[in-house]
C-alpha positions in Angstrom: 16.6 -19.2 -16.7 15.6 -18.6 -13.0 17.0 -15.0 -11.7 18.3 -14.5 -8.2 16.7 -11.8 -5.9 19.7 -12.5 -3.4 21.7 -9.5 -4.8 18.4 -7.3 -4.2 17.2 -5.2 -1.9 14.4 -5.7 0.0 13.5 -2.0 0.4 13.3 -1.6 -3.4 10.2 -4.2 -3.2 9.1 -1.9 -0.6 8.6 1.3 -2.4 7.8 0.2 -6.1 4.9 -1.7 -4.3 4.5 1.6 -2.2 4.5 3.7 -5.5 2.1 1.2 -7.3 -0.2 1.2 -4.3 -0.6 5.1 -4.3 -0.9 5.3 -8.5 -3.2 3.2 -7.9 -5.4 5.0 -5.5 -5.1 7.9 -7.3 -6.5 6.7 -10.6 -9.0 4.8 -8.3 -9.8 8.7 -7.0 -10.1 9.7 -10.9 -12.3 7.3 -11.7 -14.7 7.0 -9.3 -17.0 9.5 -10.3 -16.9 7.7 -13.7 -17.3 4.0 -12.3 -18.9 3.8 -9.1 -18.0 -0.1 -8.5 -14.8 1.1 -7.9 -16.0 2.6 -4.3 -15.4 -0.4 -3.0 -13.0 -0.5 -0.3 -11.8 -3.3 1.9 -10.3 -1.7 5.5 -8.0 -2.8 8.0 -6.9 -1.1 11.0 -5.5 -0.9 14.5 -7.4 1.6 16.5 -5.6 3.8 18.6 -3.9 3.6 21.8 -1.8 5.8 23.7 1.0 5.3 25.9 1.0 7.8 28.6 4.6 8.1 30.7 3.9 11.7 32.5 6.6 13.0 30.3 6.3 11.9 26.8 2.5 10.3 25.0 3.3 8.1 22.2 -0.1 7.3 20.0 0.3 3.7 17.6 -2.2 3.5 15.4 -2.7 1.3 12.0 -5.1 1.7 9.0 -5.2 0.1 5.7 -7.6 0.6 2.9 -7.0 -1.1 -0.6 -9.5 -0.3 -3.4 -9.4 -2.3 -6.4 -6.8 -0.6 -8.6 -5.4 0.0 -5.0 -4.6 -3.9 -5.7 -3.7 -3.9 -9.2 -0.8 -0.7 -8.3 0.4 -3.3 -5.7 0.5 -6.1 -8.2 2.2 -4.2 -10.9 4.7 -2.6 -8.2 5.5 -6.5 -7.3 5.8 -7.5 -10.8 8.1 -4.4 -11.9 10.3 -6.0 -9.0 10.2 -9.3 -10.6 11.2 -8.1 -14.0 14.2 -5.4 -12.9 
């Protein structure tokens, strides 16, 4: 039997991914004194920039860094979508 995600929202993928990424990275935080391997972090980012218009300075800026279990709390966020 094949579900429909039509009737869902797209923000609820959103945060239980959001919510799985950060449990993740706070285990990850616990156990890395305990497993060093863990350390290991893979980094994106946008460095950044400022617009400047003499009467209001917006700064954009991006940064993404997913650890291992930083990936697994993604993962099971995604899957916990699947399954509700």
């Amino acid at each position: 039997m094949v579900k429909s995600f039509s009737n869902r929202s797209p923000w609820l993928l959103v945060t239980l991914m959001i919510i799985g990424g950060v449990a993740g990275s706070l285990v990850d935080n616990l156990l890395v004194p305990t497993v060093p391997y863990l350390r290991n972090v893979f980094s994106i980012a946008l460095r950044p920039g400022t617009l400047d218009l003499h009467f209001l300075a917006l700064t954009f800026g991006f940064s993404l860094a997913v650890g291992p279990l930083t990936a697994v709390g993604l993962v099971v966020g995604y899957i916990v979508y699947r399954r509700i």
